[in-house]
Short mmCIF file of the C-alpha atoms (twelve columns), coordinates in Angstrom:
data_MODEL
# 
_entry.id   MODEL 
# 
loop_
_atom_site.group_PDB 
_atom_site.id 
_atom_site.type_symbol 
_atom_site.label_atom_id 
_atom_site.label_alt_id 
_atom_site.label_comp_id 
_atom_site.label_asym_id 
_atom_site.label_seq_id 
_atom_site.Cartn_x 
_atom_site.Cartn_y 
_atom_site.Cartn_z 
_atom_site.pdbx_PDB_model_num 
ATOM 1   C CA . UNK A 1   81.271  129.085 150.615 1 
ATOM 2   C CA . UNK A 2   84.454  130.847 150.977 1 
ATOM 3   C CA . UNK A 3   85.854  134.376 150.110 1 
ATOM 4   C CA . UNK A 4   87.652  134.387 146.835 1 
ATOM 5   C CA . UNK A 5   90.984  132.893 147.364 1 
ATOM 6   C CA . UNK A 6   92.994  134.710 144.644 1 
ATOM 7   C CA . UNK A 7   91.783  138.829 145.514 1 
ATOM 8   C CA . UNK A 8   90.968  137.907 149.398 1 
ATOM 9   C CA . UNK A 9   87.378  139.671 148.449 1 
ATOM 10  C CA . UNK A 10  84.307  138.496 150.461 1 
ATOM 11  C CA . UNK A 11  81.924  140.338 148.501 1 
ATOM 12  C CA . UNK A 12  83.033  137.295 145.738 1 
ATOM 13  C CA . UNK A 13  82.411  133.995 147.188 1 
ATOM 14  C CA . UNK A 14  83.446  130.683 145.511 1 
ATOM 15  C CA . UNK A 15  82.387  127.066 146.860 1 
ATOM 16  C CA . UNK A 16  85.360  124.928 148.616 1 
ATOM 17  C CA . UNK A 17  85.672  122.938 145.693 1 
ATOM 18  C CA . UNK A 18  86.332  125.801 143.315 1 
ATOM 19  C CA . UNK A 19  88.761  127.524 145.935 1 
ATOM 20  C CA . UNK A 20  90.425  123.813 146.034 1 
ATOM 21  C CA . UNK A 21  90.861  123.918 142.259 1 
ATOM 22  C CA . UNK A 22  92.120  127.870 142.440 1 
ATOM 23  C CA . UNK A 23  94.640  126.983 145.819 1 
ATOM 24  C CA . UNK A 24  96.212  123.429 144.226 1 
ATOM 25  C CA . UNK A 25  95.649  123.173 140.581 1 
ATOM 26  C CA . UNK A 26  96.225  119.610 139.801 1 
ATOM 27  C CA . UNK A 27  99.576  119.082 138.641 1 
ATOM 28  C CA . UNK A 28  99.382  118.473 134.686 1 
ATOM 29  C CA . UNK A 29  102.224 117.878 131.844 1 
ATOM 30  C CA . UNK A 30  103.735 120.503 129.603 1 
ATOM 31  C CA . UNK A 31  102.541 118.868 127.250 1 
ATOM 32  C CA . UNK A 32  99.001  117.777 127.708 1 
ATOM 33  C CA . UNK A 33  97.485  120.278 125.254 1 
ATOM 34  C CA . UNK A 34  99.466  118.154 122.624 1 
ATOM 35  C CA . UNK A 35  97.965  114.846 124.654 1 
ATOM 36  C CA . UNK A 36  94.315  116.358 124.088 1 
ATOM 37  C CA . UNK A 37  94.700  117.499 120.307 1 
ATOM 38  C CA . UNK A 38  95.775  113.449 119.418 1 
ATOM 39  C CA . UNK A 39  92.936  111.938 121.272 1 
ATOM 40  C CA . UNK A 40  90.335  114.254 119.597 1 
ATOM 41  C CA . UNK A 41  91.906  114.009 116.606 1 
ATOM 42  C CA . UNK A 42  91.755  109.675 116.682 1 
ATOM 43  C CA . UNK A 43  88.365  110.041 116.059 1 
ATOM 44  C CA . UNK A 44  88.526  111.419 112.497 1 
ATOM 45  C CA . UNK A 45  92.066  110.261 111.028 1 
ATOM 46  C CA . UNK A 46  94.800  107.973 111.310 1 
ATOM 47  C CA . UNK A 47  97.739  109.922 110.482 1 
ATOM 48  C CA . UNK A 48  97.999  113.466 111.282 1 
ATOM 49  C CA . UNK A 49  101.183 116.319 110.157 1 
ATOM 50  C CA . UNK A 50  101.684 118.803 112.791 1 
ATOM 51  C CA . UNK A 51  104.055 121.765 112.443 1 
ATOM 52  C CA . UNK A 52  106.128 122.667 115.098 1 
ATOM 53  C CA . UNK A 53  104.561 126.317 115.415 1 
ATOM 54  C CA . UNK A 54  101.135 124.523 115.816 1 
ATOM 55  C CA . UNK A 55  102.391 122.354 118.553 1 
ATOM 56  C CA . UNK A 56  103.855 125.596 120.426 1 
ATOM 57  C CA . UNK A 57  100.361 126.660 119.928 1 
ATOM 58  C CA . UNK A 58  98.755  123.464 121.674 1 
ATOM 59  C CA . UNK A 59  101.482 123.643 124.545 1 
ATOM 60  C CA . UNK A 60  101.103 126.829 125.285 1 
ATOM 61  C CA . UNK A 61  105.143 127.376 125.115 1 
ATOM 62  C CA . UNK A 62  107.768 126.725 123.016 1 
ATOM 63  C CA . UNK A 63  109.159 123.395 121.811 1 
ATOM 64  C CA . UNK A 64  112.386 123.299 123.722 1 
ATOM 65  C CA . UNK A 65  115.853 124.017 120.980 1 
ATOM 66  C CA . UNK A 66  116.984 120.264 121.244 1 
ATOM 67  C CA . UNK A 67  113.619 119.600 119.132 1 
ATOM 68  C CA . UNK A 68  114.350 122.007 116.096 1 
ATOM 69  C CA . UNK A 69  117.596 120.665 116.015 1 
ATOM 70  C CA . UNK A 70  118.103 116.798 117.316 1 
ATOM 71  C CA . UNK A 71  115.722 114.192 115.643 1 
ATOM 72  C CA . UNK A 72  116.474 112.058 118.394 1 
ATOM 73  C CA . UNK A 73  114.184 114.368 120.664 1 
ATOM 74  C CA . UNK A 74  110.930 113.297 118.250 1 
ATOM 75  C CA . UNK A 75  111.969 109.372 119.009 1 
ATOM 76  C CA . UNK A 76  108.897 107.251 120.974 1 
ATOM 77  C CA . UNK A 77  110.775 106.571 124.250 1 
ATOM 78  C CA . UNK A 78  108.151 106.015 127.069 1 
ATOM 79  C CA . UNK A 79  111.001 107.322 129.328 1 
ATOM 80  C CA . UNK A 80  111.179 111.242 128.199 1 
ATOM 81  C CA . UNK A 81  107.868 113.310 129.064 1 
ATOM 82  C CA . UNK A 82  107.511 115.134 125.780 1 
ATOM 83  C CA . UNK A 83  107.321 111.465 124.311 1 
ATOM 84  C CA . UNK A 84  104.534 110.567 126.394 1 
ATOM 85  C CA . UNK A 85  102.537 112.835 125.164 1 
ATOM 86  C CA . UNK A 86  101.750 111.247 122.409 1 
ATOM 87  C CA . UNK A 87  102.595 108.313 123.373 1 
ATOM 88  C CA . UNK A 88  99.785  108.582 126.217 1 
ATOM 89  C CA . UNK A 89  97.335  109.208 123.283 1 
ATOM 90  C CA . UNK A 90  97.749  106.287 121.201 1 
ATOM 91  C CA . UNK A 91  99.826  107.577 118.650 1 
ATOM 92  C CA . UNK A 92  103.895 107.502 117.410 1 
ATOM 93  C CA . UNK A 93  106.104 109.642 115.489 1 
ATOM 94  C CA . UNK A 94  106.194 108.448 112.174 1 
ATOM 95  C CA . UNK A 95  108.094 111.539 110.428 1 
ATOM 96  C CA . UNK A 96  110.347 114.239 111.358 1 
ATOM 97  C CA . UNK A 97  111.684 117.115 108.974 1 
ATOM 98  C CA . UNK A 98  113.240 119.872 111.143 1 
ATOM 99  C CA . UNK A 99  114.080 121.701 107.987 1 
ATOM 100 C CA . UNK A 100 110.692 122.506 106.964 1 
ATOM 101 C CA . UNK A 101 109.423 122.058 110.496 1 
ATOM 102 C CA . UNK A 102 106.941 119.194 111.048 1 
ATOM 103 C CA . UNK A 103 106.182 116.123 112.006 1 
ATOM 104 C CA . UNK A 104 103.780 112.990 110.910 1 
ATOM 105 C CA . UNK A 105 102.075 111.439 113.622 1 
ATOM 106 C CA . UNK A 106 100.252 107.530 113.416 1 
ATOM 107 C CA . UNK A 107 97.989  106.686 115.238 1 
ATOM 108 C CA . UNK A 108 99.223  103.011 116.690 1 
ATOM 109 C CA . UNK A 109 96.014  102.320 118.763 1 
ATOM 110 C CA . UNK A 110 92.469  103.189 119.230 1 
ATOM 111 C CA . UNK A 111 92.016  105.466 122.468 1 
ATOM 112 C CA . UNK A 112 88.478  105.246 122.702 1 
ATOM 113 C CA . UNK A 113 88.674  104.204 126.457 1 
ATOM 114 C CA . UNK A 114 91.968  105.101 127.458 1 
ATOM 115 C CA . UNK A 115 92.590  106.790 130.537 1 
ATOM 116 C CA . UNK A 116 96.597  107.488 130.237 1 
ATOM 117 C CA . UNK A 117 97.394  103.529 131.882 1 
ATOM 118 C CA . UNK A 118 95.466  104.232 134.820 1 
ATOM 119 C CA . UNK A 119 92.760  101.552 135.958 1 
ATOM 120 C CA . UNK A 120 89.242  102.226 135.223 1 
ATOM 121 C CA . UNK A 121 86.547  100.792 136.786 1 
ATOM 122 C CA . UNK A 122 84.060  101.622 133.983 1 
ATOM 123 C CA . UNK A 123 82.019  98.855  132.428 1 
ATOM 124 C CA . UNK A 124 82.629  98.392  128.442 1 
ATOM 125 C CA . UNK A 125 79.244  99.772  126.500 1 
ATOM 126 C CA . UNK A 126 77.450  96.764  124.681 1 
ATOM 127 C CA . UNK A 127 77.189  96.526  121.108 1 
ATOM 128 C CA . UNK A 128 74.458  98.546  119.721 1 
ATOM 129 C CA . UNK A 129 72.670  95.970  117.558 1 
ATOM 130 C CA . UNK A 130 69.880  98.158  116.302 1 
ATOM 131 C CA . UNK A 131 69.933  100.938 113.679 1 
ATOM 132 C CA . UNK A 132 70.123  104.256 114.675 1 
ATOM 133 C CA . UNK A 133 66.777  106.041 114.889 1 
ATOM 134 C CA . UNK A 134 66.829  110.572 115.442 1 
ATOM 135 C CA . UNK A 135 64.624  111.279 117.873 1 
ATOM 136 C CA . UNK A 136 61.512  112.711 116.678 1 
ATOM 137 C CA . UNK A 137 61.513  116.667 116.295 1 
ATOM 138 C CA . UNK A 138 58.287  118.742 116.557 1 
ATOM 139 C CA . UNK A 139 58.298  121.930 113.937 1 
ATOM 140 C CA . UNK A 140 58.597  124.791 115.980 1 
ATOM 141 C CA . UNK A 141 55.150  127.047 115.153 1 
ATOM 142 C CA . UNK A 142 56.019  130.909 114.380 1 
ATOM 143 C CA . UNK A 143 54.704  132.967 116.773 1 
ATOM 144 C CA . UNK A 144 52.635  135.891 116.345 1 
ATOM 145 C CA . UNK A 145 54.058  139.080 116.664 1 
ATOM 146 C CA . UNK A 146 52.869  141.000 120.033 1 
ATOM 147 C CA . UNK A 147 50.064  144.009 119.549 1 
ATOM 148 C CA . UNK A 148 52.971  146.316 120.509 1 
ATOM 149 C CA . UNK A 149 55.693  145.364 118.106 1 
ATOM 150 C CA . UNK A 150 53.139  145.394 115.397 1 
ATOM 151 C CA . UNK A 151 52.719  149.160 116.394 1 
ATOM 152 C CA . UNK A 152 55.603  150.135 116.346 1 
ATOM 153 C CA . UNK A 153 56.899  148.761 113.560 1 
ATOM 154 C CA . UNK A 154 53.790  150.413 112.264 1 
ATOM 155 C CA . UNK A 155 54.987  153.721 113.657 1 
ATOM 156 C CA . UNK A 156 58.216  153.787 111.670 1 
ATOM 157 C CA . UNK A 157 56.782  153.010 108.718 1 
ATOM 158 C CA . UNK A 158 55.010  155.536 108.718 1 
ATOM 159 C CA . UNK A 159 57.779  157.901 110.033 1 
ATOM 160 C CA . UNK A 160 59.626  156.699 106.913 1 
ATOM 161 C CA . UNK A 161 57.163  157.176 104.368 1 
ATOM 162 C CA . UNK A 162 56.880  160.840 105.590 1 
ATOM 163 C CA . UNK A 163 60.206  161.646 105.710 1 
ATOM 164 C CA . UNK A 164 60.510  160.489 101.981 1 
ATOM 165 C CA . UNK A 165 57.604  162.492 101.117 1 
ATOM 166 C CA . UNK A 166 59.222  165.264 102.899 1 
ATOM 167 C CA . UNK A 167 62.260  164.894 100.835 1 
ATOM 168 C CA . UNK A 168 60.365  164.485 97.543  1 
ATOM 169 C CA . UNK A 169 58.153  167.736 97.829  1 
ATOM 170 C CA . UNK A 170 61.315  169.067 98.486  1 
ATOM 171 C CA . UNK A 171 63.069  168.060 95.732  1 
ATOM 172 C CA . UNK A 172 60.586  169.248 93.618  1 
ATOM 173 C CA . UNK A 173 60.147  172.895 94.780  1 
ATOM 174 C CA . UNK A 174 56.697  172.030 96.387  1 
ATOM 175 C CA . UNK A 175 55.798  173.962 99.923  1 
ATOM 176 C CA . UNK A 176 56.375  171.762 102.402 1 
ATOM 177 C CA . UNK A 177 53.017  171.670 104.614 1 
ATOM 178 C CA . UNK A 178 54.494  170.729 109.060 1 
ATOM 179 C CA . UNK A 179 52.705  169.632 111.873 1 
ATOM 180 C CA . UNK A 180 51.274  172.189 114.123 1 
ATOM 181 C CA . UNK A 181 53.834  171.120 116.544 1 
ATOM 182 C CA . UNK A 182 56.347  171.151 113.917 1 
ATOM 183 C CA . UNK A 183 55.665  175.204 113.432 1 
ATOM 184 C CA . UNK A 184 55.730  175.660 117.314 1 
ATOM 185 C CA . UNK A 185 59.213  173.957 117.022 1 
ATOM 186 C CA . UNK A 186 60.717  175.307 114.265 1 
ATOM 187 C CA . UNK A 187 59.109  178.738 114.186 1 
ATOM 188 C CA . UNK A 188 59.633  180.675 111.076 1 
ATOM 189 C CA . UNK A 189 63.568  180.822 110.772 1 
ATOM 190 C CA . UNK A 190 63.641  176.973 110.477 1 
ATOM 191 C CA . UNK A 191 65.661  176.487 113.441 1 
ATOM 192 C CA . UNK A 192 64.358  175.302 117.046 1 
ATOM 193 C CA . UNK A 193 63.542  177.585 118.882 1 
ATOM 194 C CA . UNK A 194 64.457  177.692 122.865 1 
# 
């Protein structure tokens, strides 16, 4: 354990692998949010329309000018960074329109098990042969309220029905009968008395 590397304060103490994360961040692409939103998104569809607002959005910054004006910038060259972005995630620019501000995505391969080209040493999961079962669920029993709640819930109602009996006798022009400790309270000017 170490004191917290970004304040200096001891009273905060962080593990060395945390403070390793916090001193060198590991470095990551400008656009990797983009990278991320592809790969989840290979699961559920094979074609996807992005506008360019909602890629700022996934980048966290804006789309540099060349790629609101130059369709060239959207082409799938492995050789420019933006491009790998998606290009890293399985997919391909299908569609461009800078006038209205979007672009098409396909998806070109499945990215299941892709690790952006790197080698993985992970084995490849068998094929699942039998049907899927859910696991068995118990019903969950409802529990009895505790002695206390039940008393004070209790309580109120009672406070309530009061009150609107108060209110009613009121209403109606009836003498309101108080509590002994009521009259000490209010006294006979209707006011607390101190």
């Amino acid at each position: 354990m170490v004191p917290d590397v970004t304040t200096g304060d001891s009273t905060k103490m962080l593990c060395l692998n945390c403070a390793r994360r916090i001193v060198s961040p590991r470095p990551t692409s400008k656009y990797e949010g983009l990278t991320k939103h592809l790969k989840f998104r290979a699961a559920f569809t094979s074609i996807v329309k992005l506008s360019f607002a909602r890629i700022d959005g996934l980048i966290g910054a804006n789309l540099p000018m060349e790629a609101y004006r130059n369709e060239s910038w959207w082409s799938n060259s492995a050789s420019s960074a933006h491009a790998r972005g998606w290009l890293d995630a399985g997919w391909e620019v299908q569609e461009v329109n800078l006038k209205e501000g979007w672009v098409y995505f396909r998806k070109v391969r499945d990215n299941t098990n892709y690790n952006g080209g790197k080698q993985s040493k992970t084995k490849v999961k068998a094929e699942i042969t039998k049907p899927f079962t859910p696991v068995p669920v118990r019903s969950l029993k409802p529990k009895a309220p505790s002695k206390t709640k039940v008393s004070k819930l209790y309580a109120r109602i009672l406070n309530l029905e009061r009150q609107r009996n108060a209110v009613y006798r009121q209403n109606r022009g009836l003498k309101v009968s108080r509590s002994p400790h009521e009259k000490r309270l209010f006294g006979s000017t209707g006011k607390p008395s101190r």
